[in-house]
C-alpha positions as CSV (number, residue, x, y, z in Angstrom):
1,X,-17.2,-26.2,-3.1
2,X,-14.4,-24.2,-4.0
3,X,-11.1,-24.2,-1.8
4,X,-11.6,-19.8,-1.4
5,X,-15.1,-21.0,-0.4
6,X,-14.4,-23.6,1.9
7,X,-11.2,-21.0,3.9
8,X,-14.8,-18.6,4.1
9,X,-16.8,-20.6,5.8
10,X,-14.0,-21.6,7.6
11,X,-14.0,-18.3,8.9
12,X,-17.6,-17.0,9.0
13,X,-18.0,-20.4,11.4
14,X,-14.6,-19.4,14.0
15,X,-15.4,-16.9,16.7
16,X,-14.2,-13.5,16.5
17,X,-11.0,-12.4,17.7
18,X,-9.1,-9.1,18.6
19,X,-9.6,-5.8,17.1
20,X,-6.2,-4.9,15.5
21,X,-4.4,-1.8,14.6
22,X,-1.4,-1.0,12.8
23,X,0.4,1.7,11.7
24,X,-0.7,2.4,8.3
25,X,2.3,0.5,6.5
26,X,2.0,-2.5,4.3
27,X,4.8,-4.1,6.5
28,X,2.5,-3.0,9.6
29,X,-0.5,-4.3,8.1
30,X,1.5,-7.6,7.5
31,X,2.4,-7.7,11.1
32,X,-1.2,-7.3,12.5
33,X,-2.7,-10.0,10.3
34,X,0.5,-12.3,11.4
35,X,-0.5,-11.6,15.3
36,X,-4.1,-12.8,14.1
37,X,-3.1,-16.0,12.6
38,X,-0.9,-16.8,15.2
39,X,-4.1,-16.3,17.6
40,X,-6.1,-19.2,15.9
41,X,-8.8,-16.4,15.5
42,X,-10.4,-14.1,13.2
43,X,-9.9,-10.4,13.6
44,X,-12.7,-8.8,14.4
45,X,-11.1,-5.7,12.5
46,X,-7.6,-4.8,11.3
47,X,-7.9,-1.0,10.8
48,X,-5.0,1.8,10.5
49,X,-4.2,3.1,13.8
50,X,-4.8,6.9,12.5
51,X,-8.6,6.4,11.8
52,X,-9.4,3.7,14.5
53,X,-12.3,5.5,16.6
54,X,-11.9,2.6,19.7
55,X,-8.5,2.6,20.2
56,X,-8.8,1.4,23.9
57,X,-10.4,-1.8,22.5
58,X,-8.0,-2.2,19.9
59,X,-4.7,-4.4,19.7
60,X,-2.2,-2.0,18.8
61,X,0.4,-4.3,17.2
62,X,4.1,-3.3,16.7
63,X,6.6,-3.0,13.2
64,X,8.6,-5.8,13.2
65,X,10.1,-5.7,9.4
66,X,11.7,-9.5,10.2
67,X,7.6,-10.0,10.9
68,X,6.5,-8.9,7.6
69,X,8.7,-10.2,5.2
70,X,8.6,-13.9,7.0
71,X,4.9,-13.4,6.3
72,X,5.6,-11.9,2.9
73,X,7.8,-14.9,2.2
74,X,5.3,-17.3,3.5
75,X,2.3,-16.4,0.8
76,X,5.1,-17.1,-2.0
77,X,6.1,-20.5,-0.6
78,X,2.4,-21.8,0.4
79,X,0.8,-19.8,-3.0
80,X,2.6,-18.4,-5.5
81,X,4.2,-14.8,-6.4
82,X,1.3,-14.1,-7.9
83,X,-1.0,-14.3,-5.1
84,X,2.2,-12.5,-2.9
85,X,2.0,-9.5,-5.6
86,X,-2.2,-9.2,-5.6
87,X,-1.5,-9.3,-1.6
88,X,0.7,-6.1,-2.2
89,X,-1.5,-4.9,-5.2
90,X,-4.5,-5.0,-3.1
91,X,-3.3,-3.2,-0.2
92,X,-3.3,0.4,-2.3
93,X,-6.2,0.6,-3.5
94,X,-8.9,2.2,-1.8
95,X,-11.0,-0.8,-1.6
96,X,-14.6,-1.2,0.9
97,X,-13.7,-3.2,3.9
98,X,-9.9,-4.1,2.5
99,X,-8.0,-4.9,5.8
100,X,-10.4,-7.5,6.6
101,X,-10.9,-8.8,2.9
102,X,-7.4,-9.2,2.4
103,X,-7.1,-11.0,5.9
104,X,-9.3,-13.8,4.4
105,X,-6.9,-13.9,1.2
106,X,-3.7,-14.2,2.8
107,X,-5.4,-16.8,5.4
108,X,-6.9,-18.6,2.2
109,X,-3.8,-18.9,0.1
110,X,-1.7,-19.9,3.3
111,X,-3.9,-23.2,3.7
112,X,-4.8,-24.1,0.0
113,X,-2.3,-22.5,-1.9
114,X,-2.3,-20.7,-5.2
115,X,-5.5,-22.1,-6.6
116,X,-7.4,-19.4,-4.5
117,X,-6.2,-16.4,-7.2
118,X,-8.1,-18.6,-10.1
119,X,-11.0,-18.8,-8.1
120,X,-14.0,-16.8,-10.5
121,X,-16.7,-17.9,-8.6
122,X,-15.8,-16.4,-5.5
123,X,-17.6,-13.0,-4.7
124,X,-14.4,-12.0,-2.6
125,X,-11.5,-13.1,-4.8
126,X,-13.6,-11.0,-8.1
127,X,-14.0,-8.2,-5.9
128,X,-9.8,-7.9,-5.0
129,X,-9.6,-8.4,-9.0
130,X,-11.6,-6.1,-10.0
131,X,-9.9,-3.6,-7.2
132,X,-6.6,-4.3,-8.9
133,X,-7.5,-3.5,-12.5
134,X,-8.9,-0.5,-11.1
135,X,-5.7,0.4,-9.3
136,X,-3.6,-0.5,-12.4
137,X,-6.0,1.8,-15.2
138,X,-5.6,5.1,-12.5
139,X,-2.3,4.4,-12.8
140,X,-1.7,4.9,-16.2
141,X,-4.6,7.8,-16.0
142,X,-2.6,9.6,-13.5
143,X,0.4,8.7,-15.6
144,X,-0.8,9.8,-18.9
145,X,-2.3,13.2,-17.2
146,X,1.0,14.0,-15.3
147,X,1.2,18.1,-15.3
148,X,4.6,19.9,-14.2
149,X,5.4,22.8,-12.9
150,X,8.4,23.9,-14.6
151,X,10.0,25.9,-11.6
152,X,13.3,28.1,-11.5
153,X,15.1,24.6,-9.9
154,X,12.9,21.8,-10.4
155,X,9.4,21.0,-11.8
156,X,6.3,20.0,-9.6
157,X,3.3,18.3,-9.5
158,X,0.5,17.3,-7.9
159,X,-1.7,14.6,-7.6
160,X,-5.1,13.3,-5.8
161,X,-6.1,10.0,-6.7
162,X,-8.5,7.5,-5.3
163,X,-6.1,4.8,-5.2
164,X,-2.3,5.1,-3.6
165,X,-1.0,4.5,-7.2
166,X,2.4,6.5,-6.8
167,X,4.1,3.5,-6.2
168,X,2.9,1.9,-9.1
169,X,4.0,5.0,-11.4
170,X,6.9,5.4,-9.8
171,X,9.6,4.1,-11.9
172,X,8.0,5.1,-15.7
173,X,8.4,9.1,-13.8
174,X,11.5,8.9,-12.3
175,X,12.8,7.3,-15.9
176,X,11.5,10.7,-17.6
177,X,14.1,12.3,-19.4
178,X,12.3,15.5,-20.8
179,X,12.5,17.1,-16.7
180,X,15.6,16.9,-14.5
181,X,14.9,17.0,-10.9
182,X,10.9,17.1,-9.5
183,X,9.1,16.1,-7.0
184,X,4.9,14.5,-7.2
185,X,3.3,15.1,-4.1
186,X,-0.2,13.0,-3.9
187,X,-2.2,15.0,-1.4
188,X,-4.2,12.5,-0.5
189,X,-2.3,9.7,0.9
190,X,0.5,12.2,1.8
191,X,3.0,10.6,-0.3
192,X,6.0,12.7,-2.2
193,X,8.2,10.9,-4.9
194,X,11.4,13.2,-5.5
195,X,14.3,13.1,-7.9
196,X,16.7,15.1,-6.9
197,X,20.6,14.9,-8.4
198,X,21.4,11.6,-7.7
199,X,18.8,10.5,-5.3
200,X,14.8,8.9,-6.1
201,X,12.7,8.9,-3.5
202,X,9.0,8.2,-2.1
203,X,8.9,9.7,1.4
204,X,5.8,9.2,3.8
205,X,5.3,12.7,4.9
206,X,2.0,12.0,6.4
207,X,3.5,13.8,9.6
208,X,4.6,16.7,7.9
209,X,2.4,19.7,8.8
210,X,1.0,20.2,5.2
211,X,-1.6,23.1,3.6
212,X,-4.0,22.2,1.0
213,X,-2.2,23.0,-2.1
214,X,-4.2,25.0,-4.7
215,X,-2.0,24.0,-7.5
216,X,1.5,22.6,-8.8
217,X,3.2,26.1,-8.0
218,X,2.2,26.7,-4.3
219,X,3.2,22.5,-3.8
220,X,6.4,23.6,-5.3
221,X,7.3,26.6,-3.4
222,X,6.3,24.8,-0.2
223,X,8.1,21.0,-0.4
224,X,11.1,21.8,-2.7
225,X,13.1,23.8,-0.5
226,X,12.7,20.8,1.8
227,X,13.6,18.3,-1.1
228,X,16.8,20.3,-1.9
229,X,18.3,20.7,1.5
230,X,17.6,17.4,2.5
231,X,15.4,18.7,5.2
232,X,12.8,16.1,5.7
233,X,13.2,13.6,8.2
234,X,10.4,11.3,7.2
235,X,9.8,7.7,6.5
236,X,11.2,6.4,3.6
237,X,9.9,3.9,1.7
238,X,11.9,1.1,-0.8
239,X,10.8,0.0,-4.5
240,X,9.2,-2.5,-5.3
241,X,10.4,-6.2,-6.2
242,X,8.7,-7.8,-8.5
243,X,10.6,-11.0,-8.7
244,X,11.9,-14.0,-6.8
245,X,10.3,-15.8,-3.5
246,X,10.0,-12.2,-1.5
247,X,9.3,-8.4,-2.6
248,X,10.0,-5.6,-1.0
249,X,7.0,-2.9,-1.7
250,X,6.4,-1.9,1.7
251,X,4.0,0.3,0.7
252,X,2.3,3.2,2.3
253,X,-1.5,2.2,2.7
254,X,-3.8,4.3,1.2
255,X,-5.1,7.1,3.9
């Protein structure tokens, strides 16, 4: 038996624990399955706060960023930054049953280490594969297909992917040389990467009153104004770090 197959059964035999909730961050997300582990039992469910439809039975478990990246940390030094990355990968995409799927990784790779990513036979670990290639070939989709706006200030587009795959494209768009300042709004996990002068930007605007945008132009007129006065008091949200012991993606989950 396989050391992914052994942490399952591990698992499906331990009673059920807490629901969870978190707040719809990677680094929340991190948090809620560190409150788990540290309860010696399985989640019953992790699920974002926003969408959780029992909230009274539900755990609701606090950002701690110290939290996440000691957690973060931990997969590299018990795995490897390979499993730490899938961890991150896995997280955007717009996976069946994720929270809880990823929950087994993490708990996996913490008590048998790196072997669990090379793992073929294991129903769970080729479904997070297969999640990630997915995530990675929208990316370069979305990438390739990239439409502007060319407005009177700035250019705009729009995007609706099934994945959250803006931070994977962020850095080949921001590097684009043929547009000066733009903004890409993704409409559907409410996430708005902006160049403007000297600053690059992915904002969570998920609390941003926000129409359904017909096209490019009307996404223009509406969030550049805001871009270009520095009017939005949102949630920012770093780059990514693909190197060393710890990374810093902090990535929106995908809505």
């Amino acid at each position: 038996m396989t050391a992914l197959k052994d942490g399952q059964e591990e698992l499906s035999m331990a009673d059920l624990g807490m629901r969870y909730t978190y707040d719809g961050t990677f680094e929340g997300y991190l948090c809620a399955v560190l409150a788990a582990l540290r309860s010696g039992r399985v989640p019953a469910a992790i699920t974002d706060r926003r969408t959780e439809d029992r909230p009274d039975a539900a755990v609701n478990i606090a950002t701690s960023l110290k939290d996440a990246q000691y957690l973060c940390s931990m997969i590299s030094v018990k795995s490897s930054a390979e499993v730490q990355q899938m961890v991150s990968d896995y997280f955007l995409t717009d996976a069946s049953g994720m929270e809880i799927n990823l929950y087994k990784m993490i708990f996996c790779s913490l008590k048998y280490g790196a072997r669990v990513a090379e793992d073929y036979s294991s129903e769970l670990m080729s479904g997070i594969q297969m999640a990630i290639r997915d995530l990675y070939r929208e990316s370069q989709a979305v990438l390739h297909e990239l439409d502007f706006y060319i407005g009177e200030e700035a250019a705009g587009a729009v995007i609706n992917p099934r994945n959250s795959v803006l931070p994977i494209i962020r850095n080949p768009v921001l590097k684009r040389r043929d547009i000066e300042d733009f903004i890409v709004y993704d409409k559907r996990h409410h996430l708005l990467l902006e160049r403007s002068s000297d600053r690059n930007m992915l904002l969570d605007i998920t609390d941003f009153p926000m129409p359904d945008f017909k096209d490019p132009k009307e996404a223009y007129d509406c969030l550049w104004p805001f871009v270009r006065d520095k009017r939005f008091d949102v949630r920012v949200i770093p780059g990514q770090k693909k190197s060393g012991s710890s990374i810093e993606p902090l990535w929106l989950k995908a809505s």
